[in-house]
N, C-alpha and C positions, 0 to 999 in steps of 0.2 A: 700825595703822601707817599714817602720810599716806603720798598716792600721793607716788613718787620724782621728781617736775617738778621739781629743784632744776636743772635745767638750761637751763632757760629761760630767758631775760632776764628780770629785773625788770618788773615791767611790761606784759608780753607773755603774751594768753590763746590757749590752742591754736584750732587752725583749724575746732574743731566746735562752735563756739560756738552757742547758740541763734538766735543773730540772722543768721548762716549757714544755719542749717537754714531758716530762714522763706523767707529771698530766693530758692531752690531751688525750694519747696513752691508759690511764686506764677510762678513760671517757667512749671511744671507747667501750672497752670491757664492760665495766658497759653493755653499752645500747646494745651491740649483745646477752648478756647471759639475760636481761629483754626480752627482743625479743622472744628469746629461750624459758623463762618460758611460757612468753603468749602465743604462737604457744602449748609446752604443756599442757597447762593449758585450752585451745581450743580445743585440740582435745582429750583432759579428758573426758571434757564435752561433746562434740559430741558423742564420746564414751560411757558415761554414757546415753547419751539421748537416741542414737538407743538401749541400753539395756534394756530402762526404756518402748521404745516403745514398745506396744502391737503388736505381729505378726499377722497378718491375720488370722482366722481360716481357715481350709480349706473346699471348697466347693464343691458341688455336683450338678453332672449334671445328671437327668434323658432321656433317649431315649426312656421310655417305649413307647408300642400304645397306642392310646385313647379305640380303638375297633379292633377287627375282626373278621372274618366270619369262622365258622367252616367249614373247607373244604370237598371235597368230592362229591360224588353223591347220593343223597337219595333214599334207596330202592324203588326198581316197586311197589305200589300203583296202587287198581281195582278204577281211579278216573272213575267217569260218560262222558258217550261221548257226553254228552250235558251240557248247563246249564254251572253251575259252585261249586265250592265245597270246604274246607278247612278243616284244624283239626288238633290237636293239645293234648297237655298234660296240665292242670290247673296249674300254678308256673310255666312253662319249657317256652312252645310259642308254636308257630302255623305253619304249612310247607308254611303258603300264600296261595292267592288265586290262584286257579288252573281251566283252563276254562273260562267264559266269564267274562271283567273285569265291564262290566256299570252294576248297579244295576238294579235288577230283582223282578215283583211283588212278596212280601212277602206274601198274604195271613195271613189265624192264625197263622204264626210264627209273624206275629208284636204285638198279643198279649201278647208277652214275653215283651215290653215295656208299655205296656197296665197295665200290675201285678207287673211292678216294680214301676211304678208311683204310682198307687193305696196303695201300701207297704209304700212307700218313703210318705206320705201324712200323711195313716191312719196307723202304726206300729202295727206287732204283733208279738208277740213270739207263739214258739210250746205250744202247748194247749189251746188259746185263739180264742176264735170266733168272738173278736169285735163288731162293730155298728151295728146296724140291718137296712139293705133297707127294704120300702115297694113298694111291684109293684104296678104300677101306670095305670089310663086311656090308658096314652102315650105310655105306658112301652108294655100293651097290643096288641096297635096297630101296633108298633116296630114290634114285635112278627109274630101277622098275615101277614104286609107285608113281612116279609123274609120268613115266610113259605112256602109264595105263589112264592116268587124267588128261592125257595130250596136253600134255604143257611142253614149252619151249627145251628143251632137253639136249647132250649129247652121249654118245655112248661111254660106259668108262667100264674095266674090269680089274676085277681087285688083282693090290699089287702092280697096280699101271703106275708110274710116275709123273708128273705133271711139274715142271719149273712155274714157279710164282710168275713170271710174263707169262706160261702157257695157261695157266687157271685163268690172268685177267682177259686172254682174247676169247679164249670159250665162252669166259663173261659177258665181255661188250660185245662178239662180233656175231658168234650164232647163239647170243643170248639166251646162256643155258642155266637155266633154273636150279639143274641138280648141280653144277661147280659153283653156283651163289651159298648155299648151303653149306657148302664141303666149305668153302673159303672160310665162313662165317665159322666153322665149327674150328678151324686150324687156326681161325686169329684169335677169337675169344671164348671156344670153348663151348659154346652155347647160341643159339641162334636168336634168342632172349639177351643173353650178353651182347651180343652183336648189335641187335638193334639200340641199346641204349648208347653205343657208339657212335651207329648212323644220326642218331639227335643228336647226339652233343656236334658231331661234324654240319650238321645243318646248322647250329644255332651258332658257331663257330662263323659260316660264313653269312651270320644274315637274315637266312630263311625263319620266315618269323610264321607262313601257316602251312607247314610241312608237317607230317606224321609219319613216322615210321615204326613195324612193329616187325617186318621180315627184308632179307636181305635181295630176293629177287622177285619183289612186287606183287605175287601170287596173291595175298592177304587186300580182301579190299579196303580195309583198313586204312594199309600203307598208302599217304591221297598226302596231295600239294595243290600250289595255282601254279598259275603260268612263270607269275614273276618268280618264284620261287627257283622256278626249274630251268631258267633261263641264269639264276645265278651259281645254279650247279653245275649248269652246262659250261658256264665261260670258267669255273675253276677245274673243269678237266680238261677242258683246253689248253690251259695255262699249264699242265703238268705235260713234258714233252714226252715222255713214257706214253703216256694215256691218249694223248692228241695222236700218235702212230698210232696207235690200234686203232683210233674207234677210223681213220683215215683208209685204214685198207681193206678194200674191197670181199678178201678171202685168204686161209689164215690153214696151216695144214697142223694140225693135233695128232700126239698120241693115238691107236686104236682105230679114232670114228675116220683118220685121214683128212681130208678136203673139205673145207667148212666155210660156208658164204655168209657174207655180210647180211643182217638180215635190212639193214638201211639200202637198199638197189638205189640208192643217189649218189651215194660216196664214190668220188670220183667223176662222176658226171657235172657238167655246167660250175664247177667250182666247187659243190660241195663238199666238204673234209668231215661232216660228222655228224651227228653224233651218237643219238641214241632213240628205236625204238620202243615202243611199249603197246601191247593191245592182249587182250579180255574182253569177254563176251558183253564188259560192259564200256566197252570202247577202248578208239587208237588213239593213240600220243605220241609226238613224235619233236625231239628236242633237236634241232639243228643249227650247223654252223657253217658259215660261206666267205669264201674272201673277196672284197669287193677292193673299190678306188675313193680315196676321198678328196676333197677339194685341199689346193694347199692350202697350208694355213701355219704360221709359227709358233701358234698356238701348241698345234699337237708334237706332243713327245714321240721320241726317235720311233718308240717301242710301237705306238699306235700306229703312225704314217707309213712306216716302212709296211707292216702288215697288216692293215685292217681289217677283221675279221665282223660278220656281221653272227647274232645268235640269236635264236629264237625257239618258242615254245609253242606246240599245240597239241591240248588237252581237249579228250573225251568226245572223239567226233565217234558218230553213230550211223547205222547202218549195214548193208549186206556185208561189204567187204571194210570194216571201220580200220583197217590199219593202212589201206592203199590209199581210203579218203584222206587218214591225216598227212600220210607225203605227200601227196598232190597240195594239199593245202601250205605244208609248209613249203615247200616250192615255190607254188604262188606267193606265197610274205616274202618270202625273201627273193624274189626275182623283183618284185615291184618297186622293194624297202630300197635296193642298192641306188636311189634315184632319191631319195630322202635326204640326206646329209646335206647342208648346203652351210656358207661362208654365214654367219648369222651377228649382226652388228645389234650389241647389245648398251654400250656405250659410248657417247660420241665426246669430241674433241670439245675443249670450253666448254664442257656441263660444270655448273656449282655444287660445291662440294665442302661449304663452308665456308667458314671467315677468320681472320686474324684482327686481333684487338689488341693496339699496340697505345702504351700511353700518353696520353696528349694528342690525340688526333682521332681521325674517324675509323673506323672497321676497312678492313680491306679482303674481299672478294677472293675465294681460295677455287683453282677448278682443275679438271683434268686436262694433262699437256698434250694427251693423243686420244684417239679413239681407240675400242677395245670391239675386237672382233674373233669370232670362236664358231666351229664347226659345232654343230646342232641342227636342231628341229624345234618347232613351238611345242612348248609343253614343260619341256628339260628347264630343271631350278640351276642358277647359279648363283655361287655364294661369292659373296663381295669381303672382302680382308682391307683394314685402315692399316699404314704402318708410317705414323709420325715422327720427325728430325726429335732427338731427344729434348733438343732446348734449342729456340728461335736465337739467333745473336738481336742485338740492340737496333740494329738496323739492316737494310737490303733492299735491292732494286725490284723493281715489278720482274715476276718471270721466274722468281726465286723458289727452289726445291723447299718444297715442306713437307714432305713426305711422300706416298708411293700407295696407289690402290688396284690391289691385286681380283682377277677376277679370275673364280675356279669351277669348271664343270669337267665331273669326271678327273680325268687324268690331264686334261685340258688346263693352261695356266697361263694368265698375261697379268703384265704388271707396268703401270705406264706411272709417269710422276704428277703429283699434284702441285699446282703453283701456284705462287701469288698475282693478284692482277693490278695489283698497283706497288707503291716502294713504301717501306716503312722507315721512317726516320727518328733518331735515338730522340726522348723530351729532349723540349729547348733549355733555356739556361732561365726564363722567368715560370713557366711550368713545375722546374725542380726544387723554386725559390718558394713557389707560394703552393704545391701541394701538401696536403695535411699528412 
């Protein structure tokens, strides 16, 4: 039986017609191959974007130390079997205090703060004689009472004039108690005043267990350690006014005439200085000596060309306590000048970190030379990182990434840090499929 479409119009084919199905079927396709383009067309762009992106440069990690201590054990030293003592190289350091650690009466070694104040106040250069004191009423009286205490003394009469170098040799050289006074009274007034200067100039350079309450050590009070006085001693060294005096043997004043060092080493065997000190409750004796060091390019001009070596000892006891303590410092510093040696504290190819570049493994960062520095075991050296600002993308093994300085004292080496393999910029599927 035909299907029943009598209802149709004439003419008129239903709406499934074949040629309906086809315009449907390409429609289809139209919108999968659109589909298609944008999927490629997406991941063009994706693609061009991670190309376009910047890769990371690569980075650098240091491990270097901050510090460390040169190893080892420090030569046998003749130290005193009392008291206390120290000593050391000027620009290098110092072995530390050896013997007793609380501060002990100074004596005329605190007049080495006494002539740094006076300097630091009134300035002089070599060859200048500066201000003129006149002795005074007071000054006299001064005078008489320590004569009559037997203390360290020179004569003065009123109305005597004294030039600012001629008050500091009477000071340092026949360490006179009554021109420490007079000084203290023409710089500030007060010998009270005075002393609050002498602190401030200790704490200025350092000295952290010093005391001072008078200007020429009289006062048992006025007390330090070794290490302390070994860093006053090297800053009147360093003043070339002060280094001539405390250097010359004998010194001619005003009135009293002809006036001896009361150091009997200055000038002998090398020694230039520095300063006495003794009381009934002992001798102290701060000195300085010029020695030889090993080369080294390490040391700056100022060290090498003059070495000087300084040292402190405090509080030796006995008959005659002021002979004991030069004989002692003698001995330290006859023995010390054999100390210094070439001391190899970093070697060549030690690891110093890594570099972490993208797309590959860590690369191996180390020092290009060894590091070698005049010392003793004991002395701290402080280690300094100083990195390239920014790694480029790539670079061969052997490549500078920065610089590790190493500092003791005035002492300074600086050698480069490398890479131990080559870094290469990411590849081209790396850049494509990193997130």
């Amino acid at each position: 039986m035909g299907r029943n479409d009598s209802w149709l119009p004439k003419g008129r084919t239903p709406s499934y017609s074949p040629r309906y199905s086809s315009h449907r079927g390409s429609s289809g396709v139209k919108r999968v191959a659109i589909s298609l383009l944008v999927v490629i067309i997406v991941v063009m762009v994706l693609g061009i974007v991670q190309l376009l992106r910047k890769p990371p440069s690569p980075s650098l990690s240091v491990s270097a130390p901050t510090s460390s201590v040169i190893p080892g054990t420090l030569p046998a030293l003749p130290w005193p079997s009392q008291g206390a003592a120290d000593v050391g190289v000027v620009g290098i350091g110092t072995t530390g205090n050896h013997g007793v650690k609380a501060p002990i009466g100074l004596a005329s070694v605190a007049k080495i703060i006494t002539a740094l104040v006076i300097l630091k106040d009134h300035p002089l250069s070599i060859g200048q004689s500066g201000p003129t004191l006149t002795v005074s009423a007071s000054d006299v009286a001064t005078y008489q009472q320590m004569l009559a205490n037997v203390d360290s003394v020179v004569v003065v009469s009123q109305g005597e004039t004294l030039s600012e170098f001629q008050a500091l040799e009477a000071l340092l050289i026949p360490s006179a108690d009554n021109v420490a006074v007079m000084l203290a009274n023409w710089d500030a007034g007060s010998v009270s005043a005075f002393a609050a200067k002498m602190n401030q100039e200790a704490a200025s350079l350092g000295m952290t267990s010093s005391h001072y309450v008078d200007p020429s050590g009289l006062d048992p009070n006025t007390a330090g350690t070794a290490p302390d006085q070994v860093i006053a001693a090297t800053a009147l060294m360093q003043n070339p006014v002060l280094a001539q005096i405390v250097a010359m043997p004998q010194a001619t004043l005003p009135v009293v005439g002809l006036v001896y060092n009361v150091n009997a080493l200055v000038g002998h065997d090398n020694i230039i200085g520095v300063k006495t000190g003794s009381t009934p409750a002992g001798g102290n004796f701060t000195f300085a000596g010029t020695t030889t060091l090993p080369a080294s390019s390490a040391l700056p001009r100022s060290v090498a060309s003059s070495p000087t070596i300084v040292g402190a000892i405090l509080g030796q006891q006995g008959y005659t306590p002021l002979p004991t303590a030069l004989s002692a410092g003698k001995a330290l510093l006859d023995a010390f000048r054999t100390v210094p040696t070439v001391e190899k504290i970093v070697g060549a190819g030690v690891n110093m970190g890594s570099i972490t570049a993208p797309g590959q493994n860590s690369v191996g960062i180390v020092t290009g030379a060894a590091i070698s520095i005049v010392g003793w075991p004991g002395l701290k050296v402080v280690y300094k990182v100083a990195a390239v600002a920014k790694l480029p993308a790539s670079f061969g093994s052997g490549f500078k990434v920065g610089t590790l300085t190493a500092t003791l004292g005035q002492e300074s080496v600086t050698v480069p840090l490398l890479s131990t393999g080559a870094v290469k910029a990411p590849s081209l599927t790396w850049r494509l499929e990193r997130l």
